[in-house]
C-alpha positions as CSV (number, residue, x, y, z in Angstrom):
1,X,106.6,-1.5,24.7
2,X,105.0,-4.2,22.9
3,X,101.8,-6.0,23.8
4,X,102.2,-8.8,26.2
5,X,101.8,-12.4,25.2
6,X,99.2,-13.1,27.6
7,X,96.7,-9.8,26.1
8,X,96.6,-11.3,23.1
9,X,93.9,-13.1,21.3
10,X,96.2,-14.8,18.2
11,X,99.4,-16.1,17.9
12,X,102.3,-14.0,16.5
13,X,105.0,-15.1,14.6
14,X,108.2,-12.5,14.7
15,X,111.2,-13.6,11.7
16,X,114.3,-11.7,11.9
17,X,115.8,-11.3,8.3
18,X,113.6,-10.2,5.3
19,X,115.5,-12.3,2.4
20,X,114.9,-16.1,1.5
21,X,114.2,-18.4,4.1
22,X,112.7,-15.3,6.2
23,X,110.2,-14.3,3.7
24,X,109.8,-18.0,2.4
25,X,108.9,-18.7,6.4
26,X,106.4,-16.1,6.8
27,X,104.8,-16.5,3.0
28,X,104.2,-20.2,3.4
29,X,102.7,-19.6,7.1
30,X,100.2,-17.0,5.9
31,X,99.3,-19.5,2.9
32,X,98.5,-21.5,6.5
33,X,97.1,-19.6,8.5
34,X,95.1,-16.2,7.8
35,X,95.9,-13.1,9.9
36,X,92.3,-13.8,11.6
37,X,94.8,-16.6,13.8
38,X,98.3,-15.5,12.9
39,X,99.8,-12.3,13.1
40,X,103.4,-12.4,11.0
41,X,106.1,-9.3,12.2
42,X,109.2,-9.4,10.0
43,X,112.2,-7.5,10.4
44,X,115.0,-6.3,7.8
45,X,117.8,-4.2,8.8
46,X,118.3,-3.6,4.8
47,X,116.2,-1.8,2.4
48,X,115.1,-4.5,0.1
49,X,113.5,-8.2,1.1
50,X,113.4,-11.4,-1.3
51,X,115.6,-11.0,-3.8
52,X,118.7,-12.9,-5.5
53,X,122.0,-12.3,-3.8
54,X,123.3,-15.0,-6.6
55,X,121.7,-12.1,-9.0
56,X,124.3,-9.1,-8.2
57,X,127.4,-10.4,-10.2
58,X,125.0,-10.4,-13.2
59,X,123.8,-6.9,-12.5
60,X,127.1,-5.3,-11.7
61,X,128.6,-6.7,-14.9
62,X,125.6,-5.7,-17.0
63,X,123.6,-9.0,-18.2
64,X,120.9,-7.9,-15.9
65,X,119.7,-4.1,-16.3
66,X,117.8,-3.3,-14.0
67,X,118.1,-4.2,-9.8
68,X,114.6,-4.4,-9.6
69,X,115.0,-7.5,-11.6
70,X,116.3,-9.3,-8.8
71,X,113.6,-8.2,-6.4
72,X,110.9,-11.7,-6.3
73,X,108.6,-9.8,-3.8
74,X,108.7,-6.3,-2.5
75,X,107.6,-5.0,0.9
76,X,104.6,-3.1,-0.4
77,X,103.9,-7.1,-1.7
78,X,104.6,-8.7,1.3
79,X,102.8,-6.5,3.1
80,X,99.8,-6.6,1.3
81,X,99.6,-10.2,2.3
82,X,99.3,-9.4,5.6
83,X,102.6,-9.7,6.8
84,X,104.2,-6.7,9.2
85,X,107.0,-6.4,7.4
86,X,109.7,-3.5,8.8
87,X,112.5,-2.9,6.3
88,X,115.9,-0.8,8.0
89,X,115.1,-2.3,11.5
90,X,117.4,-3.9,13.1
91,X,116.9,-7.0,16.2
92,X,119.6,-6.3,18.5
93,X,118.6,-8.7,21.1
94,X,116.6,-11.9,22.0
95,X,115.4,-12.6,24.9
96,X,114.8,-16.6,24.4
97,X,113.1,-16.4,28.4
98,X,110.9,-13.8,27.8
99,X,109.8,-14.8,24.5
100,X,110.6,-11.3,23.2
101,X,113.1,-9.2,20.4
102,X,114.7,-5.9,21.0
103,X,114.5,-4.1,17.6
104,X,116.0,-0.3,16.7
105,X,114.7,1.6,13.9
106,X,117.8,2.9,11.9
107,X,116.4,6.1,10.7
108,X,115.2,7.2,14.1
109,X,117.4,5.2,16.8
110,X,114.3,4.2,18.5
111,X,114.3,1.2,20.1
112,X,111.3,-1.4,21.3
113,X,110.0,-4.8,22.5
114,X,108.3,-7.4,20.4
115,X,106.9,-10.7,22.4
116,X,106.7,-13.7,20.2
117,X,104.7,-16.7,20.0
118,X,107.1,-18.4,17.3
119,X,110.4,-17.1,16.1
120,X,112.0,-17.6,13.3
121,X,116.0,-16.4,12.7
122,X,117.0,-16.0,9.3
123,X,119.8,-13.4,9.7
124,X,121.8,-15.2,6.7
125,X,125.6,-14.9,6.5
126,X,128.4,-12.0,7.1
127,X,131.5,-11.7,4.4
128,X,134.3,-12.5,5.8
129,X,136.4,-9.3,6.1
130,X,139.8,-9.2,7.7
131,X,141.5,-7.4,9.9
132,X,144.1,-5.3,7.5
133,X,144.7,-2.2,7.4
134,X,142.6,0.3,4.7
135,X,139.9,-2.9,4.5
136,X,137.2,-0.2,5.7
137,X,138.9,2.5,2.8
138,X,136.3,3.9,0.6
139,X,136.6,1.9,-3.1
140,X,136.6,-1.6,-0.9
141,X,133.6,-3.4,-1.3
142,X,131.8,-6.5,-0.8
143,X,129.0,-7.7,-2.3
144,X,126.4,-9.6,-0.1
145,X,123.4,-7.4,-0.3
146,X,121.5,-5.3,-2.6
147,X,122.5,-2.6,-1.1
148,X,126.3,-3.4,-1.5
149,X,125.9,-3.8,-5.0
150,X,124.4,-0.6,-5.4
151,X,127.3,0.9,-3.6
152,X,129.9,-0.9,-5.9
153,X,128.1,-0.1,-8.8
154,X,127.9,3.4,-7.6
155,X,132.1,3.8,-6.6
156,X,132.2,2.2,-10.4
157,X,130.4,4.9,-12.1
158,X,132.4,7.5,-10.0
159,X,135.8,6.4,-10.3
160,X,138.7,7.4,-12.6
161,X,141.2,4.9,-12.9
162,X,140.1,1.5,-13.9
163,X,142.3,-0.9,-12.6
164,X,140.7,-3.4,-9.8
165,X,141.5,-6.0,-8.0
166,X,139.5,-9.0,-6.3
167,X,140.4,-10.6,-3.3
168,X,139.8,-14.0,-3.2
169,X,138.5,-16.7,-6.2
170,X,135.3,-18.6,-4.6
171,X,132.4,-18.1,-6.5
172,X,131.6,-14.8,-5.8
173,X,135.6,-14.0,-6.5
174,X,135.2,-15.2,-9.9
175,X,131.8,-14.4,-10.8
176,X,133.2,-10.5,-10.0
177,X,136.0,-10.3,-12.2
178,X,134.3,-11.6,-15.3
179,X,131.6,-8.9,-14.5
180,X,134.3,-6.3,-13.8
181,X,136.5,-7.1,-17.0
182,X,133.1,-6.7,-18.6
183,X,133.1,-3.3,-17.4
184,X,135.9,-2.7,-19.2
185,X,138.3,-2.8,-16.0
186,X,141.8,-4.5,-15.7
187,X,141.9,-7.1,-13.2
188,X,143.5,-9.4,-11.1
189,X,142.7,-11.4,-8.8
190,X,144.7,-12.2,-5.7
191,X,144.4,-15.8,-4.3
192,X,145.4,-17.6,-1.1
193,X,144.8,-21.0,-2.4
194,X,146.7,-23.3,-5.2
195,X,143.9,-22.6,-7.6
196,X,140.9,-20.7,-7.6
197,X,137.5,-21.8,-6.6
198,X,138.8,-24.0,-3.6
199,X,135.3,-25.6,-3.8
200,X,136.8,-27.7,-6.6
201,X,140.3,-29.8,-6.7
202,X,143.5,-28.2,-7.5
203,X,143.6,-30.1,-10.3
204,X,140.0,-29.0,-11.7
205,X,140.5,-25.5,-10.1
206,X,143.7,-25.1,-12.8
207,X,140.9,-25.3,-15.5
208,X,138.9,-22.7,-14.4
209,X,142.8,-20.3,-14.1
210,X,143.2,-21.1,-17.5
211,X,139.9,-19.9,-18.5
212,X,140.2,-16.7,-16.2
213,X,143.5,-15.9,-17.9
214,X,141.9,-16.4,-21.3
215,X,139.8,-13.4,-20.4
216,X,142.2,-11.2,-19.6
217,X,142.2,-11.7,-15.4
218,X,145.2,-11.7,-14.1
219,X,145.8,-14.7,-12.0
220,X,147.9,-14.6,-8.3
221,X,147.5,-17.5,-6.4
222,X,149.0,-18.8,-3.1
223,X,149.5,-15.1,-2.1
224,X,147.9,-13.5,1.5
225,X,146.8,-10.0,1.2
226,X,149.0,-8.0,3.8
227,X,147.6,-4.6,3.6
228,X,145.5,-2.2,1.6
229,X,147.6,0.6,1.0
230,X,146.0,3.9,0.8
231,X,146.9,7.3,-0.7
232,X,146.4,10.9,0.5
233,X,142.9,11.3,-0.3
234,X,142.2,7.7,2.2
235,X,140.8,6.2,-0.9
236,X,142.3,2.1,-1.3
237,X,145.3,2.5,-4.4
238,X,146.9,-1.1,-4.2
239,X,146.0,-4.5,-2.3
240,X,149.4,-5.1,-0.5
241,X,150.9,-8.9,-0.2
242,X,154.3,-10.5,1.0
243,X,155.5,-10.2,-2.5
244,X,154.4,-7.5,-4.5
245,X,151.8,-4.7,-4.5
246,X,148.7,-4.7,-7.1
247,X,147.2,-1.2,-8.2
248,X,143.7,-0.7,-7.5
249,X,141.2,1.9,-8.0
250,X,138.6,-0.2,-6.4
251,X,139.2,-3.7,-4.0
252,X,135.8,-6.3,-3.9
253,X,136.6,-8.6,-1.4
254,X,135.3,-12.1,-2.3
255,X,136.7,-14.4,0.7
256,X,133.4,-16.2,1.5
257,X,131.0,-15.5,4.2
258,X,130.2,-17.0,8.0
259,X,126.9,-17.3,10.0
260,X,125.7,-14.4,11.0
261,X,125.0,-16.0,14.0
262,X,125.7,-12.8,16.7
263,X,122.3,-12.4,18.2
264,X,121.7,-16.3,18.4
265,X,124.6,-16.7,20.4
266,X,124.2,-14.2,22.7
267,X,120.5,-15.7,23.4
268,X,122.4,-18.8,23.8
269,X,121.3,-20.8,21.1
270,X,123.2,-23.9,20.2
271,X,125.8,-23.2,17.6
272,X,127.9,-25.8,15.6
273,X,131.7,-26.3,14.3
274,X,130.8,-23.6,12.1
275,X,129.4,-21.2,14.0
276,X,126.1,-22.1,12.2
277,X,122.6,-22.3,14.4
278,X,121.5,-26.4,14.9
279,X,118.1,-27.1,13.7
280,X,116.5,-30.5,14.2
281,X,115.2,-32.3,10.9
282,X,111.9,-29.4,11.0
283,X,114.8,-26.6,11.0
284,X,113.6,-26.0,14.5
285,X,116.6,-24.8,16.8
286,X,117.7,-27.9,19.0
287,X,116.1,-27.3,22.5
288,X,114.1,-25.0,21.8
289,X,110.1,-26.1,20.9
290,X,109.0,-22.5,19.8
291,X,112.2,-21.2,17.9
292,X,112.8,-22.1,13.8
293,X,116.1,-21.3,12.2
294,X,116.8,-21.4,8.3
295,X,119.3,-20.0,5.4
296,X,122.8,-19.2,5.7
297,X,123.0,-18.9,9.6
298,X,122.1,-22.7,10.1
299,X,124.6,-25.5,9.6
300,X,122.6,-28.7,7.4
301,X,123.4,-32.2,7.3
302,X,125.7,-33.5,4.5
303,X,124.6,-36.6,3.3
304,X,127.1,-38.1,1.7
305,X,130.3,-37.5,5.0
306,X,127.3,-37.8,7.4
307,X,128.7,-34.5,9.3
308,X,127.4,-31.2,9.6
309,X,128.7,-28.4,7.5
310,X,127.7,-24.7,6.7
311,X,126.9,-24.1,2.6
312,X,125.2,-20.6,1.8
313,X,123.3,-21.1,-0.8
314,X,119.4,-19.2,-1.7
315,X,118.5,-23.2,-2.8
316,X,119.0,-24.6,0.3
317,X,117.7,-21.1,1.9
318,X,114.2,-21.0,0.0
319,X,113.8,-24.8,0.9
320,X,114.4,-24.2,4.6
321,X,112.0,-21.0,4.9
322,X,109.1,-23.6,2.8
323,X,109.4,-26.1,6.1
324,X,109.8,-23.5,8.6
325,X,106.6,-21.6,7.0
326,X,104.5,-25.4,6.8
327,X,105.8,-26.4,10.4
328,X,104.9,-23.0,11.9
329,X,101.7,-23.0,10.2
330,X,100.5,-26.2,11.7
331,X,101.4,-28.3,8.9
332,X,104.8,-31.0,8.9
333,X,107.7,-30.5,6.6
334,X,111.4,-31.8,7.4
335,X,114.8,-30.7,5.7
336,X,116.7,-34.1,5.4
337,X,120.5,-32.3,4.1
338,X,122.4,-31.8,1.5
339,X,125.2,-32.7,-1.0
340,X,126.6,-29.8,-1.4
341,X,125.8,-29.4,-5.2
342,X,126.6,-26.1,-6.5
343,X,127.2,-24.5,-10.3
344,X,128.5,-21.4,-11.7
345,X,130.6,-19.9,-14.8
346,X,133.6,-17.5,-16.1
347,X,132.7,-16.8,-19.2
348,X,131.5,-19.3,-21.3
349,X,133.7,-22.2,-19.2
350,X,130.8,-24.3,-16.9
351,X,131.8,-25.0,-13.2
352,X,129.9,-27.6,-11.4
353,X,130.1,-29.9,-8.6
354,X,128.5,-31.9,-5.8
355,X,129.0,-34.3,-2.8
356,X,132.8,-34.6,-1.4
357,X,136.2,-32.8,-2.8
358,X,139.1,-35.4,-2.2
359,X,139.9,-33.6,1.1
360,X,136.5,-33.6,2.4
361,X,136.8,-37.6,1.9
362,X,140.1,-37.4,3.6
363,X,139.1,-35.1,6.9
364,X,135.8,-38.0,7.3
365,X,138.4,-41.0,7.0
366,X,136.8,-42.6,3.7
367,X,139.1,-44.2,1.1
368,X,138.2,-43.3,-2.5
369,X,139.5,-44.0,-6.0
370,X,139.3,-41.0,-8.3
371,X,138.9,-40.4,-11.9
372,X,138.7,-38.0,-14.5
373,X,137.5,-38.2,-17.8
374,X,137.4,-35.6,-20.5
375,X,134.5,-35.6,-23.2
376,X,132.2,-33.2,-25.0
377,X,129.1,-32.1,-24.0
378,X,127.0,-32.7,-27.6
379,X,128.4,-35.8,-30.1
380,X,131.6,-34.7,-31.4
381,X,130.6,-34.2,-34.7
382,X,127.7,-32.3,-34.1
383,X,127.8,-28.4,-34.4
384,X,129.0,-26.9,-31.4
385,X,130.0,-29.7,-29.3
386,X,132.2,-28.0,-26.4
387,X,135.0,-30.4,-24.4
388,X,134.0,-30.9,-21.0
389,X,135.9,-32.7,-17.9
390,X,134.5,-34.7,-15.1
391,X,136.4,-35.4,-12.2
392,X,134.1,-38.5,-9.9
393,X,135.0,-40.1,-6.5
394,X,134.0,-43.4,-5.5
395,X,134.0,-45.1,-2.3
396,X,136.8,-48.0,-2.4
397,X,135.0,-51.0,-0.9
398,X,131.7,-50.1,-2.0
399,X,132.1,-48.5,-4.9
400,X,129.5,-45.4,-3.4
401,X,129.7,-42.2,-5.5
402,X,131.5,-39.6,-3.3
403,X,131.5,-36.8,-5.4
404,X,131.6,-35.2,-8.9
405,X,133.1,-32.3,-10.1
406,X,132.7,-31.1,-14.0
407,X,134.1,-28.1,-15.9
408,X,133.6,-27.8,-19.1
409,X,131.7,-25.2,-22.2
410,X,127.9,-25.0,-22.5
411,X,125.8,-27.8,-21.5
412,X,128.5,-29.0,-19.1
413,X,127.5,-27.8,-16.0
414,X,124.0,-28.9,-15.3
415,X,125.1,-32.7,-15.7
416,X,126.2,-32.1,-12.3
417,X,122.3,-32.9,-11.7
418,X,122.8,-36.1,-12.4
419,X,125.3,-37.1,-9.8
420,X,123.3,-34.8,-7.4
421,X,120.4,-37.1,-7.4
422,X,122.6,-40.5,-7.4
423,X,124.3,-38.8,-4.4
424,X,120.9,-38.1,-2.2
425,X,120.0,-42.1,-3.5
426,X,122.7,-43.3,-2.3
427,X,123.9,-45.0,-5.5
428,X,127.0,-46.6,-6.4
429,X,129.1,-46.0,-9.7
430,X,128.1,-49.7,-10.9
431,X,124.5,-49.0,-10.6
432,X,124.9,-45.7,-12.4
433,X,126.4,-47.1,-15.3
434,X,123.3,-48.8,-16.0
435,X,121.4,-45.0,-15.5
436,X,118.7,-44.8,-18.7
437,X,119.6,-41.1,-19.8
438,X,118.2,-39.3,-22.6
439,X,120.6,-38.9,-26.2
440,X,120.6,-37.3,-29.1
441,X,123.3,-35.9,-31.0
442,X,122.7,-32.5,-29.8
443,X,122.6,-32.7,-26.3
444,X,125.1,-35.7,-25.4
445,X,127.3,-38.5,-27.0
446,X,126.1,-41.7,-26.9
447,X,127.6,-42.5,-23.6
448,X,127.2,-39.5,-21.6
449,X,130.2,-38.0,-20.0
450,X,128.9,-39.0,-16.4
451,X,128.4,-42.4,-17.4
452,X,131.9,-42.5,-18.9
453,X,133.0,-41.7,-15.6
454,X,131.1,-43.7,-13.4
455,X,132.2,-46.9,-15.6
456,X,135.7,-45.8,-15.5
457,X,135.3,-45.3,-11.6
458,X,134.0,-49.2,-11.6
459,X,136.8,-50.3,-13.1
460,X,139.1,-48.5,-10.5
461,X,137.2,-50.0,-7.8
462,X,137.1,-53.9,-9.0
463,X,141.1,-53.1,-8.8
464,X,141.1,-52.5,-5.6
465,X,139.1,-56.5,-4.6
466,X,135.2,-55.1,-5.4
């Protein structure tokens, strides 16, 4: 049993979850506050702490060697700093009224008390993982953590065959069959929506197909996985749905990911829409003066619809544990939201976008005009100039930028930067016309594509009556 709040001399400060916005909390408090004042418990149910989940595409497919690489801190560093930091222990309960965790040690079962001062949750996000049958066969994999990487990399290295099969095309879908077909494997990639990456419009998704073909990938879209058939040994052979089986001598699941949100809501911490934890503008949990929450368990304000929504990303999660740590340590930080800007590739084709998809606009009840231009990312006669397409939405009355989506070859992606700051100003596509970029031949045309855009999104908005 723990030590009692009241026979303590200094505060303590117990975070649950060792990865970014944990370990960004507890850092930034110790830069703070010395151990003399604060003592800093962490918990991690994994092996590793601080390190790029965005990384392990990169790693499995080779581009990054080594998975030390995409370690920023250790524990041996962390703790060195003062911070208590258990690795494969896991917080199975919170008692919000006694100020307390219940944690189990995985390697020995045992189980004890921990009273807290502060608390901080940063249990991130779960992949989704249906209900099918064989989803729990060995050769199915998905790849959250570290340590599920190192699991696929190791069925990888083991496995005859080499024939596999994603399920699902959101980033982490795509991002694992380029790495795959860079491992020499035949894949395909089966698909529930119209197009892959759903974060984008069909009609921009049909780019990125087109590019996934070009590799090689195998493309089936509007199809929902039935079953994962296995064969005599138990292993996963073939991801099953209403039309046809696909052969598979290893299945990585890539549906997306929810809150992992099970402990806060058995506490009964307020959870959103999204099963995400609430968090005032400090990231403290609503209600709750002595309780933090930050990363992919919270739900963050979008500030373009105005409505909460759940985005897992380690930007947004490093950001959060930086105001937790500063709040916590007696200093004043606020998280004001997002746009929801996000980039990735297949291949050597860019994917970018930020702020509302033209169903987003829809589901809030704005009226938009869209447009889409296509242009090159350098002057068209400079040496290697690649074609690049920008999709932008603009508010109908007001001509507000809603949104921009861009897909395109090398130097595409990153314009989405652009639009991402307009967005969090609160610019219209008039008053980014007149935005004073930089030019030269070798990084733009003379009118950059998003300025292209945003004067042809002017001129759909004056014909509406603005």
């Amino acid at each position: 049993m723990s030590m009692s709040r009241t026979s303590r001399t200094k505060e303590r400060l117990v975070v649950i979850g060792g990865d970014a916005a944990g370990m960004s909390a507890a850092s930034q408090a110790r830069r703070l506050k010395g151990p003399d004042t604060l003592e800093i418990v962490a918990f991690e149910r994994g092996h590793f702490t601080s390190y790029s989940a965005c990384g392990i595409p990169y790693w499995v497919g080779g581009d990054v060697t080594e998975r030390e690489q995409l370690i920023a801190r250790t524990p041996e560093e962390h703790r060195a700093r003062d911070i208590d930091l258990r690795i494969r222990t896991e917080v199975t309960e919170i008692d919000v009224e006694g100020a307390r965790v219940r944690s189990r040690d995985l390697a020995s079962g045992a189980e004890s008390w921990t009273s807290y001062d502060k608390l901080v949750i940063a249990t991130g996000a779960r992949p989704i993982r249906p209900q099918l049958p064989g989803v729990d066969a060995p050769g199915v994999h998905g790849v959250q953590t570290l340590d599920d990487g190192q699991a696929l990399l190791d069925t990888l290295a083991a496995t005859q065959g080499r024939r596999a099969v994603v399920v699902g095309a959101g980033y982490i879908g795509v991002e694992m069959a380029e790495a795959l077909i860079k491992r020499g494997y035949e894949v395909t990639v089966v698909n529930r929506s119209k197009e892959p990456m759903a974060t984008l419009d069909p009609d921009m998704g049909a780019l990125v197909h087109k590019a996934m073909e070009g590799l090689g990938i195998t493309m089936v879209n509007d199809a929902e996985v039935t079953e994962l058939p296995t064969g005599d040994d138990g292993r996963v052979r073939a991801v099953a749905t209403e039309d046809a089986d696909y052969p598979a001598d290893v299945v990585v699941l890539g549906i997306g990911v929810r809150p992992e949100t099970t402990l806060a809501k058995a506490a009964g911490l307020p959870l959103g829409e999204h099963h995400g934890l609430l968090t005032d503008l400090a990231m403290r949990v609503r209600g709750h003066e002595n309780i933090w929450a930050g990363g992919d368990c919270v739900e963050v304000l979008d500030l373009v619809s105005g409505s909460e929504r759940h985005i897992p990303l380690g930007t947004h999660a490093n950001k959060h544990g930086q105001v937790i740590g500063a709040n916590v340590g007696g200093g004043y930080a606020t998280f004001p939201g997002v746009v929801g800007t996000a980039v990735s590739k297949v291949c050597d084709l860019e994917i970018a976008r930020t702020g509302l998809r033209e169903k987003d606009a829809r589901r809030v009840g704005l009226q938009f005009e869209a447009v889409t231009v296509e242009s090159t990312s350098r002057a068209g006669y400079y040496p290697g100039a690649e074609p690049m397409t920008v999709k932008m939405l603009a508010e109908r009355r007001t001509g507000r930028l809603l949104g921009v989506q861009i897909v395109g070859g090398e130097g595409a992606g990153k314009r989405v930067d652009i639009a991402a700051v307009a967005l969090t100003a609160g610019m219209t596509v008039e008053q980014m016309t007149a935005l004073d970029l930089g030019y030269a031949p070798p990084f733009s045309p003379v009118w950059d594509p998003i300025l292209v855009a945003a004067r042809k999104a002017v001129a759909a908005v004056r014909a509406h009556g603005v």
